[in-house]
KEDOKE-631983 format. One record per atom (N, C-alpha, C): residue in one letter; z, x, y. Coordinates in steps of 0.02 Angstrom, whole numbers, plus 50000, padded with zeros to 5 digits. Example, Ala and Ser with C-alpha at 12.3 -4.5 7.8 and 13.67 -1.06 7.14 Angstrom:
2
A503905066049716 A503905061549775 A503905066049835 S503545064249888 S503575068449947 S503945064550002 
This chain:
298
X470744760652152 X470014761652154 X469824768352127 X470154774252154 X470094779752113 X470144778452060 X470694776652030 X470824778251966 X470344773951925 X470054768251941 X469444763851924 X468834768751906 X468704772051962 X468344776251961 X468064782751914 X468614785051925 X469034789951871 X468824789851796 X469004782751776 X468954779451708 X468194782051686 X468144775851747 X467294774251746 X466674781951688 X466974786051748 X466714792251728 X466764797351664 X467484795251663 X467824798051573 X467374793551531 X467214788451524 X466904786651480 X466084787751464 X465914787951537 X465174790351523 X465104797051514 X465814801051512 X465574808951507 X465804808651414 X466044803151383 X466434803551329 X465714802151272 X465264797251309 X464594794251304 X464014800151283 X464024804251328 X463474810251341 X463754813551283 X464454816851281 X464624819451218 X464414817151152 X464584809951138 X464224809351084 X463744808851077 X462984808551117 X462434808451117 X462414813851118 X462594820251148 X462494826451122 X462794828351057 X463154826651042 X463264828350961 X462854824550911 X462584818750917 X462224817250879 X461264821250881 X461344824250947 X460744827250932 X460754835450916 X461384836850909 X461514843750874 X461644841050813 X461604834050782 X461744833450725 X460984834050665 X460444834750717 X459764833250671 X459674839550697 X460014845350732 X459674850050731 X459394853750674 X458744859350671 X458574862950606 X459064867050572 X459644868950600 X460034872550561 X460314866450527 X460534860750542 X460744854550507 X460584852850469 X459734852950477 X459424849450452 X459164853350366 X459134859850366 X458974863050320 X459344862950257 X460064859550274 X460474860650192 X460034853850153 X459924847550195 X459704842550173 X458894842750153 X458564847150164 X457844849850143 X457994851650078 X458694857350072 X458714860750010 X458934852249951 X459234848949967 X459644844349943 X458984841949901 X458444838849945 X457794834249933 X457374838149871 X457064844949889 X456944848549835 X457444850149776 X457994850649783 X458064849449702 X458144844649685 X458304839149701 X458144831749691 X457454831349659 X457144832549702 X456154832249673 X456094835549593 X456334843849597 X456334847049541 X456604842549478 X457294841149492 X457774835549439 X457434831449408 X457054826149448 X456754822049426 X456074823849408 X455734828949405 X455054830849384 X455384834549310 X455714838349289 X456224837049237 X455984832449198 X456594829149208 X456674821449176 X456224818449169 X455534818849215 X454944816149205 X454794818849114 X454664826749134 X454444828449071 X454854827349000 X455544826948995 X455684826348967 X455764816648924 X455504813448963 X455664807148956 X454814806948911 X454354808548931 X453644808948902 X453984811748831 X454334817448820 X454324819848752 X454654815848722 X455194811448745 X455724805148703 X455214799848665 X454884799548732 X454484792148715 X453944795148642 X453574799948661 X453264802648584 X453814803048517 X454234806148523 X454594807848458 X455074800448426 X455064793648488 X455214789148488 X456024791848482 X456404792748530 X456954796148515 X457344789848594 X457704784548562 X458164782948598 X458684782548632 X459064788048610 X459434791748629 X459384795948682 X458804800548670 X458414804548761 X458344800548775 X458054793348779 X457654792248835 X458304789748877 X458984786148848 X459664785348872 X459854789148928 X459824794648883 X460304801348935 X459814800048975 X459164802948996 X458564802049048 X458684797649100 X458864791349081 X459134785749132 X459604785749142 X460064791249125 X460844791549148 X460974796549200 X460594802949162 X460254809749231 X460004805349283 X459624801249283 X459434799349350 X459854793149389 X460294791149358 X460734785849403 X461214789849445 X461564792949396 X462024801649382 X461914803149470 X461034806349472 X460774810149543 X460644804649575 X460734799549561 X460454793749624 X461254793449665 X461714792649642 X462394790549640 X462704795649657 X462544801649694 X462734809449727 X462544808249762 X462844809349833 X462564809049904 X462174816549913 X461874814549967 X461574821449977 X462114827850022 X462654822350056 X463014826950069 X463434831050022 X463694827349982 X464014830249906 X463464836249887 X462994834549891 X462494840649860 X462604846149904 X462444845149985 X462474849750019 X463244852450041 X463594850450019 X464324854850017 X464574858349963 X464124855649907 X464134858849829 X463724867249842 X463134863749868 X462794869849865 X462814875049930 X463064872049979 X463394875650042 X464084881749997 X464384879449951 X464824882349932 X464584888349867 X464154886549819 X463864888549772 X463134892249748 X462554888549810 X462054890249799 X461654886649787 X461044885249807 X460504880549759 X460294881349695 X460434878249642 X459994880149588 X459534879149559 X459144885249555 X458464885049546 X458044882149494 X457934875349472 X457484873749431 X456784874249423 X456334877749472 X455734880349446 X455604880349394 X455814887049359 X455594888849297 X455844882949246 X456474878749239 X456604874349201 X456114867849202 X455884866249276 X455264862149265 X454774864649240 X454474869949237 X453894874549201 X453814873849141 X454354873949127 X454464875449034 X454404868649008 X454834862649045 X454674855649034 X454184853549016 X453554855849082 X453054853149091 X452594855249026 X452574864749018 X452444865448958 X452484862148877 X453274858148913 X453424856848826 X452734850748793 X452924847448878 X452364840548837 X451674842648847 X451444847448891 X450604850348872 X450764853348751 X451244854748749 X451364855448648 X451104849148630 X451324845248641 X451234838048615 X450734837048573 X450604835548525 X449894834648499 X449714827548515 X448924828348516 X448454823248551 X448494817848517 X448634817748455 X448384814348399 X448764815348342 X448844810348311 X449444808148250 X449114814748200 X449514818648150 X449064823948110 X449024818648058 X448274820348019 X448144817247982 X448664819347921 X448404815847866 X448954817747822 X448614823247766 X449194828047738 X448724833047689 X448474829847650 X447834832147595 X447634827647543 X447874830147492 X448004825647444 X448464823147386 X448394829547349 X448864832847302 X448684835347250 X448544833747188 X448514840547143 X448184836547089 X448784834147077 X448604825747027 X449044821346993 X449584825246933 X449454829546916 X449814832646877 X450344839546890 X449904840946956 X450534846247008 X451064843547045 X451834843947037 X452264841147065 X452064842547149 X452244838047191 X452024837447263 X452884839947296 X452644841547368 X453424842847387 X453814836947398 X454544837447384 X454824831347398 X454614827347473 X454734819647485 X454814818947541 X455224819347605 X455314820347662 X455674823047700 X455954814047739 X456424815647788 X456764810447800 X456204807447836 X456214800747828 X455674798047877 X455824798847960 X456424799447972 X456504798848046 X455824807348073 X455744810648033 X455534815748063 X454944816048045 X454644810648030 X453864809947994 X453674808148109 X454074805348134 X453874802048182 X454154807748252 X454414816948215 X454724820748274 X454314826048264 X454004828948327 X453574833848329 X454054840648304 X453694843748281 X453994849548247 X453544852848203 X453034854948231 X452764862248239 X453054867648278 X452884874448248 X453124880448260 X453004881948338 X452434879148351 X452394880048438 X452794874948490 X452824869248464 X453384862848486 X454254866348496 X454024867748414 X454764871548428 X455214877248475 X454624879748470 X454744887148511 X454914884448586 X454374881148627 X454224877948669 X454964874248691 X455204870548667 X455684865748676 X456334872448660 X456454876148622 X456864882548638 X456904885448706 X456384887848723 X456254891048800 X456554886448859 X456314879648846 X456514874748889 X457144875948884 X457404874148826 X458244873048832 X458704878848870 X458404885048853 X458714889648860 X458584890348944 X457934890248963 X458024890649058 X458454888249078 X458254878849045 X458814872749094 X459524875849096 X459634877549015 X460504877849027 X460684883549034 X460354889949058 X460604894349094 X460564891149179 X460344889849208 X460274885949263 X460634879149273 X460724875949241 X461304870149241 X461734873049218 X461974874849159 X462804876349139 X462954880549207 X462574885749233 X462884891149287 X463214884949372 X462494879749379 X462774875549413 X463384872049395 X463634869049338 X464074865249319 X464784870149338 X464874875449317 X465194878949307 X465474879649391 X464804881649419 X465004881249510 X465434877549541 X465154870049501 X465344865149536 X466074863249507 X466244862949440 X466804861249431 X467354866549459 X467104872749472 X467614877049482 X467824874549591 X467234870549588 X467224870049678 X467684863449676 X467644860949633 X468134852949621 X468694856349611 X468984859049579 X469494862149569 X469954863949619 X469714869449656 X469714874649719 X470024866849774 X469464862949794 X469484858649844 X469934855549810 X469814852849762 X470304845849735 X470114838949767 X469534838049752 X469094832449770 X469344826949720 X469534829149661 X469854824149632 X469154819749585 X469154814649567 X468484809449530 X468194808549569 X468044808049636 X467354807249655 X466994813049677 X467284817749696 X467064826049715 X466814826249633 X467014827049587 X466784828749501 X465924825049504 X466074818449528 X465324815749494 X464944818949499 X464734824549554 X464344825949579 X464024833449508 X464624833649476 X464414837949391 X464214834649360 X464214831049352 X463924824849302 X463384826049277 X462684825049340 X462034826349328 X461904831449296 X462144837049311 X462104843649293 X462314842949214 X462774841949197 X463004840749116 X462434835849086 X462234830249098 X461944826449064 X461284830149061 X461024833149101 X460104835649105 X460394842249029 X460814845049042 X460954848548987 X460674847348909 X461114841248900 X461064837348829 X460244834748847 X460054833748890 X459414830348896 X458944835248866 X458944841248896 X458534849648861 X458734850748798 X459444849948765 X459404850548704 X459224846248627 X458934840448642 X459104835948616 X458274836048569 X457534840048605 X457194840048595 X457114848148538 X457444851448561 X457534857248517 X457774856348440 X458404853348463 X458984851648398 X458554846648333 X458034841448368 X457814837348333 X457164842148303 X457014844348337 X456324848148293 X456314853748255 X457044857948285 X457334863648244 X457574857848149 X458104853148160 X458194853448114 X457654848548060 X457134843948098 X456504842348042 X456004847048031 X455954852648052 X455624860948039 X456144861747960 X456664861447990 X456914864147926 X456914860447859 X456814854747877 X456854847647829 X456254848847796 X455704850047842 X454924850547801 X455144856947752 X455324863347781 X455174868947745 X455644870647669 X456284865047673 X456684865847614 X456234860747570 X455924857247605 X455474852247552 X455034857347516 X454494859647582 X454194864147521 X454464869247470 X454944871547516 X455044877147452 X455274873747382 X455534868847398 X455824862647342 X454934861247302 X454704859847323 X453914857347291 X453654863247271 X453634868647307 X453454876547257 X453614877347197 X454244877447217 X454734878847158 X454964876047083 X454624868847105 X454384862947069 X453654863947039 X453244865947084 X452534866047042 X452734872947017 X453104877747028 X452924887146990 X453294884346910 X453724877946913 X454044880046848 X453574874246825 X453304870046829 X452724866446794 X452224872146768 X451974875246826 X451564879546796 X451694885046738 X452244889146751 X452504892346705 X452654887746639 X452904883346630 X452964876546569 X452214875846536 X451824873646571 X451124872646553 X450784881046515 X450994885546566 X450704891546526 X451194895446467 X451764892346475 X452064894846406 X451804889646354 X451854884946343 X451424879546301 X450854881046274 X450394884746330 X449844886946301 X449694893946283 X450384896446299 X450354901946251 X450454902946183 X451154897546193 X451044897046098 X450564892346052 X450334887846090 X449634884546081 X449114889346034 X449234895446068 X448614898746078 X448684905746014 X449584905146018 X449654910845953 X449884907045896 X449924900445891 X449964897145849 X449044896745790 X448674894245845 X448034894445828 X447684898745784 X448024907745823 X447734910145783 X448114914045730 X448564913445740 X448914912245664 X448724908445608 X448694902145633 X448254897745571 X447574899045531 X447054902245596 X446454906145591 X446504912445534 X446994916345559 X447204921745534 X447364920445464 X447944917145443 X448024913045386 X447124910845346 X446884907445375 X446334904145339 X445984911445344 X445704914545369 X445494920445356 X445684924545294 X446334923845289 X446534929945239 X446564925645165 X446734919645173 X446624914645114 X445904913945076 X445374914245127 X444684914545113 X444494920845090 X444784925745120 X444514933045090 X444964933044996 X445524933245005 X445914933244943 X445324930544901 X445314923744914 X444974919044868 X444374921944837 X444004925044881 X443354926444897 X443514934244829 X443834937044860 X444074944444821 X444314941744765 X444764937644745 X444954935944663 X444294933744600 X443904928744655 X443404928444637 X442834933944602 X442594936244662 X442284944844664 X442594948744590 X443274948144604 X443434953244525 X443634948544474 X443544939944460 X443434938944401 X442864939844366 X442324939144419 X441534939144408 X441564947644391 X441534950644410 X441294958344381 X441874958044301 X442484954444272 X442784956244237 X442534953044188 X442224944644196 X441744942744145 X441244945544134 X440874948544171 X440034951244162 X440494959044140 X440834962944131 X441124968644100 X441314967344015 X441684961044011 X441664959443964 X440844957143912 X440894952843956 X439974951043922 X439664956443913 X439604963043952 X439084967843933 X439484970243837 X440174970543858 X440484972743778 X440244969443725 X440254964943756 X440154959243682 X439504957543668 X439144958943724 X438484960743696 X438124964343680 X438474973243675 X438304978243642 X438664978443575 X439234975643572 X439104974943511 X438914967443450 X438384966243478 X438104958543446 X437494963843433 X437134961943349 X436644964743336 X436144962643369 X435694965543368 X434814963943408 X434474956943371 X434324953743437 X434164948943397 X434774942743375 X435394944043410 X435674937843405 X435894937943485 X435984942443521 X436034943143558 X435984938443630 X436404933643668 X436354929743720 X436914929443766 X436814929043831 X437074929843874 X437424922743886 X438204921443907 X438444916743910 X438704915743985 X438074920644025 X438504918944089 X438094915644113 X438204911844181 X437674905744187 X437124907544226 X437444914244274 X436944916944306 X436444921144279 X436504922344206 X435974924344148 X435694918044126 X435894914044101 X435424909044055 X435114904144106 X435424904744158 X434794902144239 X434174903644240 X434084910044227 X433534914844258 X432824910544204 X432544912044242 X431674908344210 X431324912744155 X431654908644093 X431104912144035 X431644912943977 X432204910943978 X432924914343955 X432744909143899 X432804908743835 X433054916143800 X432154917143823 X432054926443816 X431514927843801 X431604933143744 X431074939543740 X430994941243681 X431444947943696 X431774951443672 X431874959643688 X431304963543651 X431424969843686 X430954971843674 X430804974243617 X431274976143551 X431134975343498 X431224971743441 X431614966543452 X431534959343410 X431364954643452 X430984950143397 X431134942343446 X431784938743425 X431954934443469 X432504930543466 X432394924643396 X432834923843355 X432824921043297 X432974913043312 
């Protein structure tokens, strides 16, 4: 009967124990690693929020992949895994990496840019650029923007990753202790993927233009050497007809004074009175022959 007794009691004192441990188990010191766990959870996925908005604009299939992989990735981490990760390492702080996110897609433009208008038909235009990037934002402020981002996230994730694999290590958790890096690596590629694409169709546009500059400066230079010799050709020919006309004009000039030199000879010595002028601009004149003044004409 004692020992009935006895029992009896071990078990309800075995009872109370675990009902007291389960309510030191929700205590607030307990309870606080799993607060920290929930907020960066929240942060992660407000992330990914923003970054999934910038996929879907640039139509980029690939982000929007990783995006749904980051979030299976953190679905598929317990929260205890988190809170023994970060019990060991630290919380890491994504604030500012959501900030910059959120920033990236306030860049976004509202509205498709219209397109430049045409040049002239006869100025070479810049080449065209790959079409995939006719459809990837990449303006100078996009760009910048999606830099900053990258650079918060993966100072803040690579430093987590780094934590954590070195805490897998240490423990030797082995493949399922690791998953818990996972997330952290993939949000990585997720921040860079928007940079890399707009860094290198920035560059795609700007080798175009300089390609289309460089294309219209030697058209233009072509066109104005053309019309330079156009232009000293011209007056060369001018020049030419100028000096042909004067010659002409001057050979002329001194045959005329060499006939009317002669004619005056030959008509001083022709006696008076037989006397006539054989040039035409003499026997023109009104009245020709007339009388001299001391014979008449015979």
């Amino acid at each position: 009967m004692k020992k009935t007794l006895f029992l009896v009691c071990f078990l309800l004192l075995l009872a109370c124990l675990a009902l007291t441990g389960s309510v030191f188990a929700q205590s607030p010191k307990d309870v606080q690693p799993f607060k920290a766990v929930q907020s960066f959870r929240d942060k992660f996925e407000r992330m990914l929020d923003s970054y999934e908005v910038v996929f879907e604009r640039i139509h980029s299939t690939r982000g929007l992949e990783l995006v749904n992989k980051g979030r299976l990735s953190m679905q598929s981490t317990t929260d205890q895994q988190l809170a023994d990760l970060f019990a060991k390492s630290g919380v890491p702080n994504l604030s500012e990496a959501v900030k910059a996110a959120e920033r990236l897609v306030s860049l976004l433009p509202v509205a498709e840019t219209a397109p430049a208008a045409a040049p002239m038909s006869a100025l070479p235009n810049a080449p065209p650029i790959l079409s995939d990037c006719n459809n990837i934002v990449h303006t100078p402020s996009f760009t910048l923007g999606a830099l900053i981002a990258f650079q918060v996230a993966r100072t803040v994730l690579a430093a987590a990753e780094f934590a954590c694999e070195e805490v897998v290590v240490v423990l030797g958790e082995g493949g399922n202790g690791a998953a818990v890096c996972i997330p952290f690596a993939i949000a990585q590629d997720v921040a860079a993927i928007p940079y890399e694409l707009a860094s290198f169709c920035a560059g795609e546009e700007d080798s175009a233009l300089l390609q289309g500059s460089y294309d219209r400066l030697g058209y233009i230079s072509t066109e104005l050497e053309a019309a330079r010799i156009a232009i000293i050709n011209n007056s060369n020919t001018n020049r030419d007809l100028i000096i042909a006309n004067a010659n002409a004009n001057r050979d002329m000039f001194i045959n005329e004074l060499r006939a009317l030199g002669c004619e005056i000879v030959r008509l001083l010595n022709t006696p008076e009175g037989q006397r006539a002028s054989s040039i035409l601009s003499c026997t023109s004149q009104p009245g020709f022959p007339y009388e001299w003044p001391e014979k008449k004409i015979r």
